[in-house]
DOLUMLO-901769 format. One record per atom (N, C-alpha, C): atom name; x, y, z. Coordinates in Angstrom, 3 decimals, decimal comma. Example, Ala and Ser with C-alpha at 12.3 -4.5 7.8 and 13.67 -1.06 7.14 Angstrom:
2
@atom:N X:13,190 Y:-5,690 Z:7,800
@atom:CA X:12,300 Y:-4,500 Z:7,800
@atom:C X:13,200 Y:-3,300 Z:7,800
@atom:N X:12,850 Y:-2,250 Z:7,080
@atom:CA X:13,670 Y:-1,060 Z:7,140
@atom:C X:12,900 Y:0,030 Z:7,870
END
This chain:
110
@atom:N X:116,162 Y:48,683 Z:80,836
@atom:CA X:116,588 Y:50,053 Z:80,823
@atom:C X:116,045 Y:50,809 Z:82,009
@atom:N X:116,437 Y:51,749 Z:82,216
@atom:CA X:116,547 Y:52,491 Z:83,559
@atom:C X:115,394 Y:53,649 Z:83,573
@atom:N X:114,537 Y:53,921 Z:83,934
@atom:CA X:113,119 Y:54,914 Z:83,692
@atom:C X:113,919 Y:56,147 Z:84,338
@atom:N X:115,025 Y:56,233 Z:84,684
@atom:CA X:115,758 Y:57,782 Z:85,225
@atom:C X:115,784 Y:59,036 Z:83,856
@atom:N X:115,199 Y:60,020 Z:84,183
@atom:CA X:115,343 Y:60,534 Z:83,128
@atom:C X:116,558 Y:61,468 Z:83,137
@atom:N X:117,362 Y:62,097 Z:81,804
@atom:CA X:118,671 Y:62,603 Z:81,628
@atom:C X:118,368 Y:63,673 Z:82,168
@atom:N X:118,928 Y:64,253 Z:82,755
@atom:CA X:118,554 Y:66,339 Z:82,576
@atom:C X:119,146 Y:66,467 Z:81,253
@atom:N X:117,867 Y:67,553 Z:80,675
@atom:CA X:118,521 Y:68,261 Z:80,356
@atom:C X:118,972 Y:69,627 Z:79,809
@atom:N X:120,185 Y:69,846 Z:79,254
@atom:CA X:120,573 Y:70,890 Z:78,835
@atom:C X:120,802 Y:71,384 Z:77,998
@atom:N X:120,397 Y:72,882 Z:77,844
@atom:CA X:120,192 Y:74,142 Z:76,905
@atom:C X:121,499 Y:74,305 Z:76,057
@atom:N X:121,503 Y:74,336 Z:74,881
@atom:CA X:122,678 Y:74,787 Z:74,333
@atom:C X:122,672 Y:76,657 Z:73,851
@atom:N X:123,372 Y:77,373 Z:75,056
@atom:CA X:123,165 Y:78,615 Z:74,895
@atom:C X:124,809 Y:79,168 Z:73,975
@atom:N X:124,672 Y:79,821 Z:73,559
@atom:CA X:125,999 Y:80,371 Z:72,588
@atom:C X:126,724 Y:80,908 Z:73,975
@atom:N X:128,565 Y:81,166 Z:73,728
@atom:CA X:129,141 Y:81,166 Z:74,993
@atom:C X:129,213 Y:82,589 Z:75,336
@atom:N X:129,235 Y:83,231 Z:76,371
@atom:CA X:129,260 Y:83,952 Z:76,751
@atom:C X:127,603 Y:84,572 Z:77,658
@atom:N X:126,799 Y:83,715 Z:76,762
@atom:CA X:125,167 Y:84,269 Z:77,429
@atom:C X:124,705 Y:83,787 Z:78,744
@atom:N X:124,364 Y:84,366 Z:79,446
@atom:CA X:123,573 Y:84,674 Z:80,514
@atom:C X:122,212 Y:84,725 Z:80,926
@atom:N X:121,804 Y:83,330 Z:81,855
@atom:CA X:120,828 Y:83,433 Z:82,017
@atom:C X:119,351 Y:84,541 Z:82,788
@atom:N X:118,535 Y:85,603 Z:82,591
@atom:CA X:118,506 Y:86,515 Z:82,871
@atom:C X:117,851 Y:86,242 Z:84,327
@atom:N X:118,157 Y:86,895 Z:85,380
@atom:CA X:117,825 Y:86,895 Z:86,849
@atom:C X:116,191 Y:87,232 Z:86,733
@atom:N X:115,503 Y:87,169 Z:87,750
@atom:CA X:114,208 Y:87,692 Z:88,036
@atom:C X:114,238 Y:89,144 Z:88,069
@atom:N X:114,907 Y:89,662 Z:88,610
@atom:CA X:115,693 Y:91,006 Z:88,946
@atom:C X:115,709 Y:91,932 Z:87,573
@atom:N X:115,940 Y:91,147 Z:86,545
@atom:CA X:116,145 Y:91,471 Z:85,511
@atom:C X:115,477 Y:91,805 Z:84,634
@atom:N X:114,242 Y:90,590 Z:84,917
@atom:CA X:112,795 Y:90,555 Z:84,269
@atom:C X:111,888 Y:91,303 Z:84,484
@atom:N X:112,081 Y:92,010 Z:86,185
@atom:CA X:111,263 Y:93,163 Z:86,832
@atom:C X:111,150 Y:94,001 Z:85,857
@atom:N X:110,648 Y:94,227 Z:84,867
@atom:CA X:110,819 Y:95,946 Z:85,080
@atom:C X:109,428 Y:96,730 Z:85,045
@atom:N X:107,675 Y:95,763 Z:85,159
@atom:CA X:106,648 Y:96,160 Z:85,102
@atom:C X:106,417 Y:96,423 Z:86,599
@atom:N X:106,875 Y:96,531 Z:87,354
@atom:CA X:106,490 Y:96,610 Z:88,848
@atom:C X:107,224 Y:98,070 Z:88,881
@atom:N X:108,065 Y:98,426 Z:88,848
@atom:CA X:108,384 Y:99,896 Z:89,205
@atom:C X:107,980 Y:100,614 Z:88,313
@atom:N X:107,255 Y:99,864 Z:86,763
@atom:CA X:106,875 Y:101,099 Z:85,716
@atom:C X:105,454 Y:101,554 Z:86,372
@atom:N X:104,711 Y:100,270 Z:86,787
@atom:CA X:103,430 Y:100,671 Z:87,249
@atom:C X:103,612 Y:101,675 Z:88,773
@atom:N X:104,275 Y:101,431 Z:89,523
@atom:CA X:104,681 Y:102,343 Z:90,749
@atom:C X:104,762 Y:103,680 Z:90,391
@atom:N X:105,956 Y:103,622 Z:89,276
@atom:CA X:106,351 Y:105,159 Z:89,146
@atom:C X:105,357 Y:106,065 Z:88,039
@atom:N X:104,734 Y:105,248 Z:87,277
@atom:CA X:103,105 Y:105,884 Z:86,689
@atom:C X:102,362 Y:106,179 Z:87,034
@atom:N X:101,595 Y:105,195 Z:88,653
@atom:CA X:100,687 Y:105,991 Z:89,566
@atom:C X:101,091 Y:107,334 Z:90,384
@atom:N X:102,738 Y:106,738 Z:90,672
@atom:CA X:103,294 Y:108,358 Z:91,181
@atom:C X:103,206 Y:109,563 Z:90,528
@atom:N X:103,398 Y:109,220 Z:89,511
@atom:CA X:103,839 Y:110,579 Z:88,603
@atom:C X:102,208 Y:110,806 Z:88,320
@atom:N X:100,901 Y:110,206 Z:87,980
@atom:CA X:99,839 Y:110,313 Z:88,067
@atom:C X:99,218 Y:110,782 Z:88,975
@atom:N X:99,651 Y:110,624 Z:90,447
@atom:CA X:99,111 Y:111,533 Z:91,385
@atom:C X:99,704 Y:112,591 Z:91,946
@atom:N X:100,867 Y:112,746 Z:91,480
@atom:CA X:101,247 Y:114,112 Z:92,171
@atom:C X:100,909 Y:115,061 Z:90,319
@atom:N X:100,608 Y:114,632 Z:89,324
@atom:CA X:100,314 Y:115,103 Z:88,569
@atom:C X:98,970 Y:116,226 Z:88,983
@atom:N X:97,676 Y:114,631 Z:89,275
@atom:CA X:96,780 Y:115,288 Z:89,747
@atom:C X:96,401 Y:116,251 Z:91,275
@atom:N X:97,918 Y:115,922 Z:92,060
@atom:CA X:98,079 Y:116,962 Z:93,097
@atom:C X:98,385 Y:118,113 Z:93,026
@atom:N X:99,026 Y:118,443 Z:91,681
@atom:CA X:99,781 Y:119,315 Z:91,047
@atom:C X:98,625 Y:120,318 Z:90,911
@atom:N X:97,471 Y:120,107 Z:90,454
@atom:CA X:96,282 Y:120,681 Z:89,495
@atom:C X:95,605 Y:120,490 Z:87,923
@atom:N X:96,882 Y:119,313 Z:87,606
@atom:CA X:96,833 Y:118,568 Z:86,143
@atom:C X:95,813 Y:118,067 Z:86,400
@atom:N X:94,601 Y:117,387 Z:86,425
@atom:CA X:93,899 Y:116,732 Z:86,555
@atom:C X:93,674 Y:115,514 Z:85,142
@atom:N X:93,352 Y:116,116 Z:84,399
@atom:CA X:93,101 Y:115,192 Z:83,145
@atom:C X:94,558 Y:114,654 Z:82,784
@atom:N X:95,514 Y:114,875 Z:82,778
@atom:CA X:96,991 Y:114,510 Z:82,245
@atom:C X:97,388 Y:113,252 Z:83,672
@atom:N X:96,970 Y:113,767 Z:85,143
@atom:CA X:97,136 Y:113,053 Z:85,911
@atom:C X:96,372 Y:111,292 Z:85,824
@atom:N X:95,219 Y:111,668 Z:85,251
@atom:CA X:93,928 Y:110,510 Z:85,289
@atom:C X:94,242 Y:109,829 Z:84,230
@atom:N X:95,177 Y:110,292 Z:83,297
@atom:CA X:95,193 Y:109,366 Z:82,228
@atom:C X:96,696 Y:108,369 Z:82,288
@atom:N X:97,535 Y:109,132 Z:83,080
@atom:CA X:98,574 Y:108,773 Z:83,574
@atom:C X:98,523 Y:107,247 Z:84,531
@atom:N X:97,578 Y:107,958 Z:85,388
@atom:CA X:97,303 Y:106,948 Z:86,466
@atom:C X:96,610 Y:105,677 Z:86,278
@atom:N X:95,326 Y:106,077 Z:85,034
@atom:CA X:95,169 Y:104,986 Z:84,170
@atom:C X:95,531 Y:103,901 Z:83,767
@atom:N X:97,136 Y:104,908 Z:82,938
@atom:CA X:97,956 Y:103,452 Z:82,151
@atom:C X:98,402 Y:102,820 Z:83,255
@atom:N X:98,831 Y:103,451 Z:84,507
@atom:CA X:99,612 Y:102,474 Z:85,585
@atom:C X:98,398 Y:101,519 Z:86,124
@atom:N X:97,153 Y:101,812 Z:86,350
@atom:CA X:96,084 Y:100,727 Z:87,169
@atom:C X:96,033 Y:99,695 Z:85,933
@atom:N X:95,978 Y:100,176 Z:84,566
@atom:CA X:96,264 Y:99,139 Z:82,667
@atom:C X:97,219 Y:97,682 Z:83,208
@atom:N X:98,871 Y:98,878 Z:83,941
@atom:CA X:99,478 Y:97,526 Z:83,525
@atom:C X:99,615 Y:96,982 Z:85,041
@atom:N X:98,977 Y:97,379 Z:85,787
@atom:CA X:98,719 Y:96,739 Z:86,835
@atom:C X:97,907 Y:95,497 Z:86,992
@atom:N X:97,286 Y:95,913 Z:85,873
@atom:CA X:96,183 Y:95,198 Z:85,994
@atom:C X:96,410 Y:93,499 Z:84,940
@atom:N X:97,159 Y:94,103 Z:83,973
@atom:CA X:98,078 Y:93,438 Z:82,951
@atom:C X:98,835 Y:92,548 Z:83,547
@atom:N X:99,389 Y:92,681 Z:84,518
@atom:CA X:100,536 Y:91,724 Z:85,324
@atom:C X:100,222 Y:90,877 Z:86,490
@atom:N X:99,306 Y:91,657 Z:86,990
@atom:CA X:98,961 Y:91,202 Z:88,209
@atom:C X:97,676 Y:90,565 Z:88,424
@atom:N X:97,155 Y:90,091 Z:87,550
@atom:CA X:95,722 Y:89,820 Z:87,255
@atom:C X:94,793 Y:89,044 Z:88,605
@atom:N X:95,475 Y:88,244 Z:89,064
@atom:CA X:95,162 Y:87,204 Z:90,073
@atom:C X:95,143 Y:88,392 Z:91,606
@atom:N X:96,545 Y:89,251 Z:91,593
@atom:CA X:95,994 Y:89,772 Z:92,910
@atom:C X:94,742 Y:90,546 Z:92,691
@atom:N X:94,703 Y:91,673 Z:91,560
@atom:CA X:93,785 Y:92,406 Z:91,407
@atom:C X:92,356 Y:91,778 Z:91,453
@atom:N X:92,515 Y:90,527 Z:91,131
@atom:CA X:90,783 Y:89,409 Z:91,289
@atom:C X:90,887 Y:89,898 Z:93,067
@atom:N X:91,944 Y:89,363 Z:93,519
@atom:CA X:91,396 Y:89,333 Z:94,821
@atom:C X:91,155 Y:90,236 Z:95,559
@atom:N X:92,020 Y:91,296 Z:95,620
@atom:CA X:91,438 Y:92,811 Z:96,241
@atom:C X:90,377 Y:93,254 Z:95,542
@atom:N X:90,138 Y:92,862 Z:94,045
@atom:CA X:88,314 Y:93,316 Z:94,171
@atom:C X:87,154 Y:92,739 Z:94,874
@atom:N X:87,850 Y:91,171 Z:95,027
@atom:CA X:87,163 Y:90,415 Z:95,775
@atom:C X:86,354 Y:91,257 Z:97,169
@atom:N X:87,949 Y:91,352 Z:97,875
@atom:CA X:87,688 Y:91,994 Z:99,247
@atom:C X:87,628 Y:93,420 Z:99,146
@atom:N X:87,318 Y:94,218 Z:98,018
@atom:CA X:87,206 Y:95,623 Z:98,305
@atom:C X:85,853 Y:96,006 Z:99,383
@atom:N X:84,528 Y:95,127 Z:98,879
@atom:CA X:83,586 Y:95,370 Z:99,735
@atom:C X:83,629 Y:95,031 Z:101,056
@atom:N X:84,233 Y:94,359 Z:101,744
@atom:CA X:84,886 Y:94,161 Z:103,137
@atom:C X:85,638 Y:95,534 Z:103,625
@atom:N X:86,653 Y:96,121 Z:102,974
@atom:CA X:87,203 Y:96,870 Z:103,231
@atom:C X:86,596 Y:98,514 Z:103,110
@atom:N X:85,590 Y:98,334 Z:102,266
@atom:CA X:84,300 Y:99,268 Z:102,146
@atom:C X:83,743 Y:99,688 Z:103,368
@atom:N X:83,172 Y:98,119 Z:103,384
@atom:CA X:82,032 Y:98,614 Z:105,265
@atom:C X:82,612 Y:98,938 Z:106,067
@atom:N X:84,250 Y:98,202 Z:105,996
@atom:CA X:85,153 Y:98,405 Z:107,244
@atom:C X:85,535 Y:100,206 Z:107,446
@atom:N X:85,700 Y:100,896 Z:106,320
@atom:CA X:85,750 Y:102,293 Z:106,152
@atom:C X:84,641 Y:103,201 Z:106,524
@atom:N X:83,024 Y:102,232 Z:106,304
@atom:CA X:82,151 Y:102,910 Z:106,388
@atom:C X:81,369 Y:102,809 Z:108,199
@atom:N X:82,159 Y:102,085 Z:108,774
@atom:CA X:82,262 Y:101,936 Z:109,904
@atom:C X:83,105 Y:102,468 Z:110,629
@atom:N X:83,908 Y:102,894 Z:110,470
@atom:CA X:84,911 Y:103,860 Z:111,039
@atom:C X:84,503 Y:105,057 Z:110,741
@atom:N X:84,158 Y:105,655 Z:109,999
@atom:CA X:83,256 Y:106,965 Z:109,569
@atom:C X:82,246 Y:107,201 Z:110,531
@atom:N X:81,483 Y:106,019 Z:110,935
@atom:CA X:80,329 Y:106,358 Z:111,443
@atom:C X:80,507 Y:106,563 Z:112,532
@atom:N X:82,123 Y:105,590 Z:113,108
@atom:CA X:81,844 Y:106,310 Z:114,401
@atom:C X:83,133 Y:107,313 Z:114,839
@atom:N X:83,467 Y:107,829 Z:114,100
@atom:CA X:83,655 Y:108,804 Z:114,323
@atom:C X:82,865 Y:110,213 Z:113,828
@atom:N X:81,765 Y:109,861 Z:113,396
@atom:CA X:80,822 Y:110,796 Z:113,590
@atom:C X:79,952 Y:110,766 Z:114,479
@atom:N X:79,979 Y:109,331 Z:114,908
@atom:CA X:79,189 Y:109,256 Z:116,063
@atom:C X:80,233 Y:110,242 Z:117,594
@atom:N X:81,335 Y:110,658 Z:116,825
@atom:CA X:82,334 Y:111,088 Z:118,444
@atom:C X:82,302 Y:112,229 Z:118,075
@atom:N X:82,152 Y:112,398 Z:117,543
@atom:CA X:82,422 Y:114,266 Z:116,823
@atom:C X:81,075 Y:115,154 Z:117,127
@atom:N X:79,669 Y:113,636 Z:117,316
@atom:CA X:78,375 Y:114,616 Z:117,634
@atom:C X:78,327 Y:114,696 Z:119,325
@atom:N X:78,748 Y:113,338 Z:119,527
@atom:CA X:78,797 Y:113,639 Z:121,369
@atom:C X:79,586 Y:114,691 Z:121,727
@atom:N X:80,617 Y:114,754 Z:120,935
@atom:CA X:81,832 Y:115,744 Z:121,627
@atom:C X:80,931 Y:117,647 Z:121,325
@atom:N X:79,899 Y:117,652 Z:120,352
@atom:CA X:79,522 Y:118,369 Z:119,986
@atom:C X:78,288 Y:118,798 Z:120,924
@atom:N X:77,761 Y:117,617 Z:121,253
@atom:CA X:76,383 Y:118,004 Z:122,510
@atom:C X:77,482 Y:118,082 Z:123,591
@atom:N X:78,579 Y:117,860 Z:123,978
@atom:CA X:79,212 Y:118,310 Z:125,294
@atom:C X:79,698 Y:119,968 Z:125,149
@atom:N X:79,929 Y:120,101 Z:124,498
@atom:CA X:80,547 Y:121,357 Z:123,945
@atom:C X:79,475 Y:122,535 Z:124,229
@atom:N X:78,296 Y:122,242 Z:123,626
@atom:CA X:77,078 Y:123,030 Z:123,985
@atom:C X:76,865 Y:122,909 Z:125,485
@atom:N X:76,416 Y:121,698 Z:126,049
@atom:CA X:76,258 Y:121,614 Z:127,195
@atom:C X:77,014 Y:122,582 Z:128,425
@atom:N X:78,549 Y:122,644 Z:127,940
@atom:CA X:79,309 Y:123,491 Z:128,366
@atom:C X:79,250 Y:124,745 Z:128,478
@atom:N X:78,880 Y:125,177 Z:127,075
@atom:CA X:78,613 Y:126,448 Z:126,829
@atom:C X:77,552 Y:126,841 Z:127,715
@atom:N X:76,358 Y:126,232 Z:127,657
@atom:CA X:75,255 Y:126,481 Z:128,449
@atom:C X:74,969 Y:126,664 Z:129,734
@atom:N X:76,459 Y:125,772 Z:130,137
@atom:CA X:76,449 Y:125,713 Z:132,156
@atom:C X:76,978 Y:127,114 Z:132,261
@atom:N X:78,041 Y:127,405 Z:131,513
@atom:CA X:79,061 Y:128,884 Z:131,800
@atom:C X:77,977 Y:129,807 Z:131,476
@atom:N X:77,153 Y:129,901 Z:130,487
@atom:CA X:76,758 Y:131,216 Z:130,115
@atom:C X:75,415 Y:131,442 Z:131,197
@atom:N X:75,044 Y:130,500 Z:131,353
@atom:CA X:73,797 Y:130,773 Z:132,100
@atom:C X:73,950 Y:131,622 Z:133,513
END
């Protein structure tokens, strides 16, 4: 006998339709349009109605997406220093630009 195996096939009642991916979406735009409506909530001046909003959307974000969310927590602290390094130097440009500024002042007024 032959080790090929049969395919095989589903006996679906006629007329049914197998459902697309497309179809299956529908936690990706609920979580989108929950953080939206969550932050322009809390842009609004809602604050508590916004945070709880925004909540359920990070819930089922978090619900669906489990594996990316491991990994951007992974790398949040990368992306931390990387922020906290850009801060610094642009405070580091904002104080030079600030001793030039005086300096300026000081040549004119004198």
């Amino acid at each position: 006998m032959s080790g090929v195996p049969l395919p095989q096939t589903a006996n679906f009642p006629q007329g049914h339709v197998e459902p697309h991916d497309s179809e299956i979406e529908w936690i990706r735009p609920t979580v989108g349009g929950t953080l939206l409506v969550g932050s322009l909530l809390i842009l609004s001046g809602k604050r508590k109605a916004g945070l709880v909003v925004a909540a359920a959307g990070a819930a089922l974000a978090l619900l669906e997406e489990q594996d990316a969310v491991a990994e951007w927590w992974r790398g949040l602290p990368r992306y931390l220093d990387e922020a906290q390094r850009f801060l610094n130097q642009a405070q580091r440009t904002i104080d030079d630009l600030s001793s030039k500024r005086d300096k300026l002042r000081s040549m004119f007024h004198s």
